[in-house]
Backbone bond lengths (Angstrom), bond angles and torsions (degrees), N, CA, C in turn:
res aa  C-N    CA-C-N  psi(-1)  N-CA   C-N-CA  omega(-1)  CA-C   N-CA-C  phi
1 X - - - 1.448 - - 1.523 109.26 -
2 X 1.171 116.70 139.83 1.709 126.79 176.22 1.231 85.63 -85.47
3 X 1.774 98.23 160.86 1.206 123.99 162.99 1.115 143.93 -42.85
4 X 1.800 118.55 -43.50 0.929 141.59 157.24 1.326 107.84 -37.61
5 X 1.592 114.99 -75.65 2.119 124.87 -169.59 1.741 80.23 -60.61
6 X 1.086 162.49 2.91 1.520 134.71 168.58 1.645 102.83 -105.19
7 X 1.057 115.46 -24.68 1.844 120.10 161.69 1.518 89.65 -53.40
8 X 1.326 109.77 -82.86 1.683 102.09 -136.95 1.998 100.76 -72.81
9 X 0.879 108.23 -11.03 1.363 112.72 -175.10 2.018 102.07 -73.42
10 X 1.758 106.07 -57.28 1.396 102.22 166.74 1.700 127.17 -63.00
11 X 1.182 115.38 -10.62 1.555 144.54 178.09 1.624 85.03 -54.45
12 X 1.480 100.96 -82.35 1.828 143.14 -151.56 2.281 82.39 -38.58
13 X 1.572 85.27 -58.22 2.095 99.61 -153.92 1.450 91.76 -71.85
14 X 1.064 125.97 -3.95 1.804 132.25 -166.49 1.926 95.71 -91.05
15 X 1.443 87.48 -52.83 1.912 92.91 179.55 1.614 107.53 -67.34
16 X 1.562 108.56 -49.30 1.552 112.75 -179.15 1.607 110.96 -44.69
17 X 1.396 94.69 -39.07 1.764 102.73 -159.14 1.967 98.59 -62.34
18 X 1.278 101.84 -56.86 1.931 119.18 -171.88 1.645 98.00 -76.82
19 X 1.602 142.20 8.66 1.184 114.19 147.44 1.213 119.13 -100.03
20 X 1.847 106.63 -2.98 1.834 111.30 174.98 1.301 113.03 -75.86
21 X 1.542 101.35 -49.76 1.216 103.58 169.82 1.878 135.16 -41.13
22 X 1.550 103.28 -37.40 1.596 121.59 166.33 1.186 103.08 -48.77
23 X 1.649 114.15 -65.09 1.425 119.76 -161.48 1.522 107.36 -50.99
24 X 1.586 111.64 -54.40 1.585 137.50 -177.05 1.914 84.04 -43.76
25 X 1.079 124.19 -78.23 1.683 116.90 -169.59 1.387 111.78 -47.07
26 X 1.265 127.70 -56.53 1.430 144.08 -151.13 1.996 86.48 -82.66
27 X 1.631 122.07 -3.85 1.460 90.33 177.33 1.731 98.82 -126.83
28 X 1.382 109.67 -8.70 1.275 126.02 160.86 1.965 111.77 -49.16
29 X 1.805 112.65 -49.94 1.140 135.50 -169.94 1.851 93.28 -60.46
30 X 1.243 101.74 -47.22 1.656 103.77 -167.35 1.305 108.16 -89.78
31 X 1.458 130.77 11.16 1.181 139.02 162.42 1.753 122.30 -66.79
32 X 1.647 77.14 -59.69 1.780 118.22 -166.14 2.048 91.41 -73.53
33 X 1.389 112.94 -34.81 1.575 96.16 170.05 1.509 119.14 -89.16
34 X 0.911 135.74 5.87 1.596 144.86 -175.07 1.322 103.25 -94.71
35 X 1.830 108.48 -41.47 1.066 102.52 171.90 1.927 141.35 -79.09
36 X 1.271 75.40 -4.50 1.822 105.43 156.36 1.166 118.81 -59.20
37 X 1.525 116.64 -50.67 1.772 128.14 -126.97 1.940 79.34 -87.18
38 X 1.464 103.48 160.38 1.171 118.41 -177.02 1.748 100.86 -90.21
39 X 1.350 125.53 132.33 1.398 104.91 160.95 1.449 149.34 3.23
40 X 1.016 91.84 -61.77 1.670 126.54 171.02 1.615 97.39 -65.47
41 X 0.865 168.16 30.42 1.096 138.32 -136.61 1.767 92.09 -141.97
42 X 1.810 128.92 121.43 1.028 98.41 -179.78 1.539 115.99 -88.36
43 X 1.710 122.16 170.33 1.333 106.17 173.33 1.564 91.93 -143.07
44 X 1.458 96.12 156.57 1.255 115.32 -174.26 1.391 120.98 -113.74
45 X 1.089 134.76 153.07 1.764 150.36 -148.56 1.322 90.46 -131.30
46 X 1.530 117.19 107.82 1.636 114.42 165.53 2.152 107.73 -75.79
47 X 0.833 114.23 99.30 1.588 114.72 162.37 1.190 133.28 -122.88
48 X 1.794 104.92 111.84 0.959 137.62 -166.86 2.063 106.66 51.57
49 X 1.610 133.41 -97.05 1.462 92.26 173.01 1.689 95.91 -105.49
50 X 1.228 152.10 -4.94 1.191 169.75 123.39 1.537 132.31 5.46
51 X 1.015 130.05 101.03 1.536 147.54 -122.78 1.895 62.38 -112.35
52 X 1.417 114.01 145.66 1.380 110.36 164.57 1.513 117.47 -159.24
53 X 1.556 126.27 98.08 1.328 119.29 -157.42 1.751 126.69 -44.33
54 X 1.063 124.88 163.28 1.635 105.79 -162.16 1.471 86.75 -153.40
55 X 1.828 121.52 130.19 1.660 98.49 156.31 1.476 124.97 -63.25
56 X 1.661 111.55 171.08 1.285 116.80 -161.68 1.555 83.79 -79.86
57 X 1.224 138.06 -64.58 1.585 132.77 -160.68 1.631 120.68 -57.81
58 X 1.564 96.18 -20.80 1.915 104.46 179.07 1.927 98.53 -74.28
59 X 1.429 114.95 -36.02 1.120 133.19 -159.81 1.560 104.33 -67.62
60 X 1.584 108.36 -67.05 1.439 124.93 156.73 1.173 117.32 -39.21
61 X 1.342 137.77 -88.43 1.839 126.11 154.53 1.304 119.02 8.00
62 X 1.679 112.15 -65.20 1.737 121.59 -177.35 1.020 94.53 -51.05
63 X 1.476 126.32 -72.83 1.443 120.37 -131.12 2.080 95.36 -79.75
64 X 1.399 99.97 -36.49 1.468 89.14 174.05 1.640 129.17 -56.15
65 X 1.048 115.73 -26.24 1.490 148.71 175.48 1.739 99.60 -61.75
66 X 1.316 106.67 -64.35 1.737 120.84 163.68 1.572 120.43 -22.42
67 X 1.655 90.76 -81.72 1.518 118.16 154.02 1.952 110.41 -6.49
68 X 1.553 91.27 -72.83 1.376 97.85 -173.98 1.208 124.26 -44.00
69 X 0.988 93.67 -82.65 2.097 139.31 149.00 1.901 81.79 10.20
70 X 1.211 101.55 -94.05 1.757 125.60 -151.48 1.537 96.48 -70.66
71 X 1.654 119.20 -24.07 1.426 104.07 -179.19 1.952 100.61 -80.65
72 X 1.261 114.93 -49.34 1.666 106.80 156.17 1.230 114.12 -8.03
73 X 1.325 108.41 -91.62 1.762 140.95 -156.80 1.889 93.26 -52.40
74 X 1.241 114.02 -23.60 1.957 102.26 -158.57 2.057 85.39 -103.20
75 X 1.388 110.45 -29.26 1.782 118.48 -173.61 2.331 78.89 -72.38
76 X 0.909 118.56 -34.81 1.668 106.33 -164.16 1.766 98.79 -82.38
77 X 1.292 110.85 -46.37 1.236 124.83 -155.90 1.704 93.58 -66.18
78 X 1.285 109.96 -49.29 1.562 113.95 173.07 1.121 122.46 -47.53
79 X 1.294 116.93 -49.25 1.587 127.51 -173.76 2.104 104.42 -60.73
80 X 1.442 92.45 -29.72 1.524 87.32 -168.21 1.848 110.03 -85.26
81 X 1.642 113.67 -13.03 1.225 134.26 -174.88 1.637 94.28 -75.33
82 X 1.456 115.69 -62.64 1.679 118.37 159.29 1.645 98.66 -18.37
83 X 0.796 109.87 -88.30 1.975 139.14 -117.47 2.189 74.81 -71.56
84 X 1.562 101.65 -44.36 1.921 85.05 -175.46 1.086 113.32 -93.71
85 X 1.262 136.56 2.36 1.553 148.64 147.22 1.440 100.35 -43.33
86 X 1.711 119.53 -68.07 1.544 126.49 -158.02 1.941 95.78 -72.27
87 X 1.365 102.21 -28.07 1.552 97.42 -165.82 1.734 117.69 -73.38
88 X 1.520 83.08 -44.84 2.168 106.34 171.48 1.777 92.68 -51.96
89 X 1.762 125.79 -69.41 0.997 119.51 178.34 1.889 128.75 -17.25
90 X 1.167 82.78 -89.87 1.619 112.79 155.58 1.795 110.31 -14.38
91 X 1.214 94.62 -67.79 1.833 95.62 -174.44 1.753 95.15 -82.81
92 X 0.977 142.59 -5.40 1.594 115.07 172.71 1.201 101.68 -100.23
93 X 1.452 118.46 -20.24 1.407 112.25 156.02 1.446 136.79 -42.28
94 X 1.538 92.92 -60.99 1.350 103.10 163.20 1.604 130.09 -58.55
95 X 1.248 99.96 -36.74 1.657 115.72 168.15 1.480 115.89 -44.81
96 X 1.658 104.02 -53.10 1.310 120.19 168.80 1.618 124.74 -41.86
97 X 1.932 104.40 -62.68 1.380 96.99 -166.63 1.836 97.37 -67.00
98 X 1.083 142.45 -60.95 1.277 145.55 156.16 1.432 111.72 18.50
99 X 1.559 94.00 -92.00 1.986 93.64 -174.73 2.497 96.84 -62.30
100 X 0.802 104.93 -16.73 1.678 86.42 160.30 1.617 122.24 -77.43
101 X 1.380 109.52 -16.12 1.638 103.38 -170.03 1.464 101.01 -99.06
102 X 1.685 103.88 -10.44 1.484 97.66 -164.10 2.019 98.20 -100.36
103 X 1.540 101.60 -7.99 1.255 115.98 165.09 1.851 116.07 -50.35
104 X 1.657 88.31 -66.45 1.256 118.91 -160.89 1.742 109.10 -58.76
105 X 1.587 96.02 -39.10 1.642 94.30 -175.03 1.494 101.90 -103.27
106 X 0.965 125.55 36.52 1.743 144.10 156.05 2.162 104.10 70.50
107 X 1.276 94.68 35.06 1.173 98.43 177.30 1.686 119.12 -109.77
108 X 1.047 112.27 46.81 1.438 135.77 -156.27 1.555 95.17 -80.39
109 X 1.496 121.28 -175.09 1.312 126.99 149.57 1.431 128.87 -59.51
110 X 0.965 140.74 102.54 1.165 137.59 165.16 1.371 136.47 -72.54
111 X 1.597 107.94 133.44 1.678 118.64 -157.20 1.264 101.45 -109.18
């Protein structure tokens, strides 16, 4: 892979990574209010345009389940942000010793 496909590829897992992360807040937020809500408390299931009653503990379950889910996906998504960090490295490295050898044995750019 060129440098370039390891830019836009770490670009791509850079955006993936900060909309999991949203989700990860935005289901953390609905955690931390459930854990407010009184027993009694009704809650509602938006589906599709449809308001749809839901118990509070099936609800809690989901979103904890979520939790998981997206903390997975951001522990995977990371590992792959690593792995094209070391790889992009790697090739400008290599890029590097290159235009020096091609320095050295007078095979430079020519003007």
């Amino acid at each position: 892979m060129d440098v370039q496909t390891l830019q836009m590829d770490l670009q791509k897992a850079m955006v993936e990574h900060q909309q999991l992360e949203l989700q990860f807040q935005e289901s953390r937020i609905v955690k931390e209010e459930f854990d407010t809500l009184d027993d009694g408390a009704k809650i509602y299931k938006l589906v599709g345009p449809v308001l749809l009653p839901q118990d509070k503990v099936e609800a809690a379950v989901n979103v904890d389940k979520r939790l998981e889910f997206i903390t997975t996906q951001k522990s995977q998504l990371a590992d792959k942000i690593e792995k094209l960090q070391n790889d992009m490295h790697a090739k400008q490295m290599e890029m590097k010793e290159q235009q020096i050898r091609d320095a050295i044995d007078g095979n430079g750019p020519q003007k």
